[in-house]
Z-matrix of the N, CA and C atoms (Angstrom, degrees):
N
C 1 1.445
C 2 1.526 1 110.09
N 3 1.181 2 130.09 1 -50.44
C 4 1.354 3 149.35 2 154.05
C 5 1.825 4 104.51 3 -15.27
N 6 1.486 5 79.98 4 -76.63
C 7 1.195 6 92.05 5 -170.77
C 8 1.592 7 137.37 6 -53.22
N 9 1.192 8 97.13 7 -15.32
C 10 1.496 9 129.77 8 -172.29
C 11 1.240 10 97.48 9 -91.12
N 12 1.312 11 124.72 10 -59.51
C 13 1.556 12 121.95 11 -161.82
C 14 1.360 13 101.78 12 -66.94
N 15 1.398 14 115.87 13 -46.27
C 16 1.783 15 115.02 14 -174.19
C 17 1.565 16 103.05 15 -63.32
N 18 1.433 17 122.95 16 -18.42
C 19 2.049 18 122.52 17 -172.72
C 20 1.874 19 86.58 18 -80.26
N 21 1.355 20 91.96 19 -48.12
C 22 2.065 21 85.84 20 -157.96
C 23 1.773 22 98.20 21 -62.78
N 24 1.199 23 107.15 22 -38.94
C 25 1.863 24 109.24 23 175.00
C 26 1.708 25 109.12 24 -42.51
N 27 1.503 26 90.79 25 -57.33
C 28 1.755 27 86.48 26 -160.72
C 29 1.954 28 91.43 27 -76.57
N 30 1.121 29 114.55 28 -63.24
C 31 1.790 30 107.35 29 -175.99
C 32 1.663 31 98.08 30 -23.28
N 33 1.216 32 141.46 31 -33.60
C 34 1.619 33 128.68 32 -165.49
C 35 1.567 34 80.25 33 -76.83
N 36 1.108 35 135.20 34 -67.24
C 37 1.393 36 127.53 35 -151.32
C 38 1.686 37 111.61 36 -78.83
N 39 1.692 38 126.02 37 18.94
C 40 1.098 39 113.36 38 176.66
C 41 1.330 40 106.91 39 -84.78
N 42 1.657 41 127.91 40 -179.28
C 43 1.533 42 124.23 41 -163.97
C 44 1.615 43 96.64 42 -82.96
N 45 1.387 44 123.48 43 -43.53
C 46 1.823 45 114.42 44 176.91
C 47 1.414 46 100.14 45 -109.11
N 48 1.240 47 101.34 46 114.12
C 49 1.684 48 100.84 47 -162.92
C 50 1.997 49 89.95 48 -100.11
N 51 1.440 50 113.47 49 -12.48
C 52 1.351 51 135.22 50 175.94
C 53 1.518 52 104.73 51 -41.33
N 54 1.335 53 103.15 52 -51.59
C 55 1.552 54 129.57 53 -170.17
C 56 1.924 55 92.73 54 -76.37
N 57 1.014 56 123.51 55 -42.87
C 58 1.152 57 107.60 56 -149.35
C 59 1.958 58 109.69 57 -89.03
N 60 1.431 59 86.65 58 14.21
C 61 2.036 60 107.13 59 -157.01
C 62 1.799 61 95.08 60 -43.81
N 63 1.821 62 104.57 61 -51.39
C 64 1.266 63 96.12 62 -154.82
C 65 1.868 64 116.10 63 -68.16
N 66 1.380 65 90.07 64 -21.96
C 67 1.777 66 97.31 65 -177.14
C 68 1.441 67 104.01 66 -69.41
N 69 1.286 68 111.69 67 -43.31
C 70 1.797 69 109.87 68 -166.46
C 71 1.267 70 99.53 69 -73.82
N 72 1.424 71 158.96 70 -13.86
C 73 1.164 72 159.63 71 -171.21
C 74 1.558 73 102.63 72 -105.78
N 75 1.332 74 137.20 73 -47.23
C 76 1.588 75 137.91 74 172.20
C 77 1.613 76 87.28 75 -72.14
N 78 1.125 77 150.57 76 -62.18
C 79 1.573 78 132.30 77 165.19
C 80 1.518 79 123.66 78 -21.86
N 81 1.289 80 117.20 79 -53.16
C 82 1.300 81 124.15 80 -166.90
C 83 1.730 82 113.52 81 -82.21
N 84 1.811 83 107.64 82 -35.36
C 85 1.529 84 104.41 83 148.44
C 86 1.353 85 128.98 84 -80.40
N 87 1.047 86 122.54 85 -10.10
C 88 1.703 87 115.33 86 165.99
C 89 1.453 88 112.32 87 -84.07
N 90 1.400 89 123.30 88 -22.62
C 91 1.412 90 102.73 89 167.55
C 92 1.462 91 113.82 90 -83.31
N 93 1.244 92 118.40 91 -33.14
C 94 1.362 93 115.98 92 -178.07
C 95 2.046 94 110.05 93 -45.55
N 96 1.367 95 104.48 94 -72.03
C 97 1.630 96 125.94 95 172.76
C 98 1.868 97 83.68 96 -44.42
N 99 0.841 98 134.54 97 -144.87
C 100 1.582 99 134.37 98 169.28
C 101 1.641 100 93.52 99 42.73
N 102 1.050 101 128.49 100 -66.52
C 103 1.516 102 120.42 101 -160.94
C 104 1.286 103 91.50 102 -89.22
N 105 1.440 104 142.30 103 -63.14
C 106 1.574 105 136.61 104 155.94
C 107 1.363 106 110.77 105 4.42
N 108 1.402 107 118.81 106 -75.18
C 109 1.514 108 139.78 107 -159.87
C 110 1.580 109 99.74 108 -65.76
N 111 1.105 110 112.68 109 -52.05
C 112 1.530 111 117.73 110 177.29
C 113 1.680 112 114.88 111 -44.04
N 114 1.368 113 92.01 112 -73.20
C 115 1.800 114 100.22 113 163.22
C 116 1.632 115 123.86 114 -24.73
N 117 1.430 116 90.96 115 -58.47
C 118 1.702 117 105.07 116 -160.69
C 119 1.619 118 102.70 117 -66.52
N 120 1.221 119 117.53 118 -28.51
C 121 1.705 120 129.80 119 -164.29
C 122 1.524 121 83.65 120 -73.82
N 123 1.757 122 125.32 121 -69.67
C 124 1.343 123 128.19 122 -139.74
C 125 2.222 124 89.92 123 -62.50
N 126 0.937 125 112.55 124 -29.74
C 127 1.252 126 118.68 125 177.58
C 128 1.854 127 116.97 126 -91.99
N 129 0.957 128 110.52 127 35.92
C 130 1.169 129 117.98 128 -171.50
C 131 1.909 130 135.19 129 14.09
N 132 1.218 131 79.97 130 61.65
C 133 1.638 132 83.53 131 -159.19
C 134 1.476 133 107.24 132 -65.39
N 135 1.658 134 111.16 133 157.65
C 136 1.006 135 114.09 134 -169.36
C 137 2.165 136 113.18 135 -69.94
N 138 1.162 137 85.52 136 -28.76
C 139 1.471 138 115.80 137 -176.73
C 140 1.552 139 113.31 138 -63.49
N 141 1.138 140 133.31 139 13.90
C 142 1.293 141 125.52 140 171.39
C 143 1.295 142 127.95 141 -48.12
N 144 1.150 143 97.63 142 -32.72
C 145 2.121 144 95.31 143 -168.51
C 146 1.671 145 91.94 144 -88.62
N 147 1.368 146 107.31 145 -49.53
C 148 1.951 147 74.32 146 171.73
C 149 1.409 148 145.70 147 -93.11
N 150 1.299 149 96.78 148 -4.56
C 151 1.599 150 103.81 149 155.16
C 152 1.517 151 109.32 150 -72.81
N 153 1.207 152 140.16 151 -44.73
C 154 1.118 153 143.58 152 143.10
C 155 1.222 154 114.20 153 -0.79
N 156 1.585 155 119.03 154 -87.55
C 157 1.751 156 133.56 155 168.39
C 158 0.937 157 107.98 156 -62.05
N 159 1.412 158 157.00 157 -26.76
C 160 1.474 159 118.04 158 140.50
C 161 1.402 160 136.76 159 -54.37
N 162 1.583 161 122.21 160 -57.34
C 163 1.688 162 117.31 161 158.09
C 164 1.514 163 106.00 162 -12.28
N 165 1.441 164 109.17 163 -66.53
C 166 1.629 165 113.54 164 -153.74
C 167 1.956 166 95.93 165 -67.81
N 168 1.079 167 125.32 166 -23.59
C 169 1.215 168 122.91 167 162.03
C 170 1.552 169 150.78 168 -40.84
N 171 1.734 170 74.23 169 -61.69
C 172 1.931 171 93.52 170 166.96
C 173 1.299 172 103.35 171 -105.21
N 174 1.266 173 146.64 172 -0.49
C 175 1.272 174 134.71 173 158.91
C 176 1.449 175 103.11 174 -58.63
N 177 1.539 176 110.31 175 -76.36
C 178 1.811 177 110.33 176 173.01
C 179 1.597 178 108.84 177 -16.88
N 180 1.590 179 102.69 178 -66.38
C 181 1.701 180 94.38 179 -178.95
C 182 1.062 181 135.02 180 -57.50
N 183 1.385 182 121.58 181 -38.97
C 184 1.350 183 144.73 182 151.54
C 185 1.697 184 95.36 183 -14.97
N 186 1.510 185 121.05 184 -100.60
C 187 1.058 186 172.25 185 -127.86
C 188 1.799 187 95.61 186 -70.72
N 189 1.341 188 103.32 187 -57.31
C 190 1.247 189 112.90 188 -173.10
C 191 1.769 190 119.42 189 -69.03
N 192 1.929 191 103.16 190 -34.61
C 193 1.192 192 121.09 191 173.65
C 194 1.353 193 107.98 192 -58.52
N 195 1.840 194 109.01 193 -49.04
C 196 1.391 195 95.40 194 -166.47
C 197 1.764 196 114.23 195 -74.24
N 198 1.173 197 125.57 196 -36.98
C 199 1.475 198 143.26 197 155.98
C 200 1.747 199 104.11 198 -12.43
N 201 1.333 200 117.15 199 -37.14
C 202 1.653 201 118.44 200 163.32
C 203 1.401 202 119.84 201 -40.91
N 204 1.314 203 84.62 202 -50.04
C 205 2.099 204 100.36 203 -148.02
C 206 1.851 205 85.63 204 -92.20
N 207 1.533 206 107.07 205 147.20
C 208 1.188 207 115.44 206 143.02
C 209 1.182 208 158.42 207 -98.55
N 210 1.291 209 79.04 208 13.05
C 211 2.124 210 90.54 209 163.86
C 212 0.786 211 103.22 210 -59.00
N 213 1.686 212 105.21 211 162.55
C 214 1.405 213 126.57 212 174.21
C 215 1.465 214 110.66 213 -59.61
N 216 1.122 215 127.22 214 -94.89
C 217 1.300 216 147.57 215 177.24
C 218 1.432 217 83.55 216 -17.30
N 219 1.668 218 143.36 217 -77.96
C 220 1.254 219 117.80 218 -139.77
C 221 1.937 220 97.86 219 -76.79
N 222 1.001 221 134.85 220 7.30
C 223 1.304 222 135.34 221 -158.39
C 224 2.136 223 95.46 222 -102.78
N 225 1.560 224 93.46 223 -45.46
C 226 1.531 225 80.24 224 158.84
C 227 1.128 226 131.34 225 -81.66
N 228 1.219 227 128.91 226 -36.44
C 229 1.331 228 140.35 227 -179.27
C 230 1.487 229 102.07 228 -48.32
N 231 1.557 230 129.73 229 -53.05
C 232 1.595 231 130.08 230 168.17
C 233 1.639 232 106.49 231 -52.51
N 234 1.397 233 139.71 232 -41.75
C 235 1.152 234 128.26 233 162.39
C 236 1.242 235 122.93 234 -38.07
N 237 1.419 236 101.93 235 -56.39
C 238 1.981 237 113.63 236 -158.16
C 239 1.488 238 99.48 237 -61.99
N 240 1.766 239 102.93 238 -31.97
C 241 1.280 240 109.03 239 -162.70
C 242 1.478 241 130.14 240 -67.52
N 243 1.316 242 101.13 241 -38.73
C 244 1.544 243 144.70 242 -166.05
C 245 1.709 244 95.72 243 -72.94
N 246 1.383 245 104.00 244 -40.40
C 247 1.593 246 106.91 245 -167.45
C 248 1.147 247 114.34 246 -84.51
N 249 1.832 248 106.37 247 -32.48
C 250 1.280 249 95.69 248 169.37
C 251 1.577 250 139.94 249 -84.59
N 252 1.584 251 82.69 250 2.29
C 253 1.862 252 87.74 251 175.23
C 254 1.300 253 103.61 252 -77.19
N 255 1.264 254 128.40 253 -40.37
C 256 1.580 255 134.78 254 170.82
C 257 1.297 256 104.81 255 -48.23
N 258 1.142 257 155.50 256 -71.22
C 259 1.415 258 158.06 257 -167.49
C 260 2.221 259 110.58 258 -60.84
N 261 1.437 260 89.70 259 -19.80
C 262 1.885 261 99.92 260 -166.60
C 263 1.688 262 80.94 261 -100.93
N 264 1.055 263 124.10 262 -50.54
C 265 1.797 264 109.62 263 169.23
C 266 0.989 265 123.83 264 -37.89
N 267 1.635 266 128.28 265 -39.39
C 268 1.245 267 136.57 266 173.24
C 269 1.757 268 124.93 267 -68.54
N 270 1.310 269 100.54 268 10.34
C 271 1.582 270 116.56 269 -161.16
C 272 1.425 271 93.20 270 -126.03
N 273 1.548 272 146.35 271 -11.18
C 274 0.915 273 139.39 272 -151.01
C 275 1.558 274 110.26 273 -126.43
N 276 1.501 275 114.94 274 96.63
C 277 1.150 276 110.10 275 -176.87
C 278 1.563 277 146.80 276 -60.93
């Protein structure tokens, strides 16, 4: 989630931010779902495995979009992303 918000921050401030539409928008739903998922766990929702398989969804997308670009920020943001679909797989029964 972190990670996302600091990629969609800096993508507004790159020079063709035109170019950068699809990352800052898969940014802005992966942190949302990401902060969603967080919530729903501390409250034990019954819904884990498919809130679960979604996270692991748009994280991938997330992750893979940013994996394009070589900025910094989007180069971690595909890390954070990537890892956390691996860890939200593990949640999904």
């Amino acid at each position: 989630m972190t990670a996302c918000n600091h990629c969609f921050d800096a993508c507004l401030k790159e020079e063709n931010v035109k170019m950068m539409a699809e990352c800052i928008r898969l940014d802005l739903e992966c942190a949302e779902m990401c902060s969603y998922l967080e919530q729903a766990l501390s409250r034990n929702t019954p819904f884990v495995s498919e809130l679960a398989a979604a996270c692991v969804k748009i994280c991938e997308s997330c992750g893979n979009e940013c994996k394009k670009h070589d900025h910094e920020h989007c180069q971690k943001c595909a890390g954070a992303c990537l890892t956390c679909a691996v860890e939200c797989r593990k949640l999904v029964a």
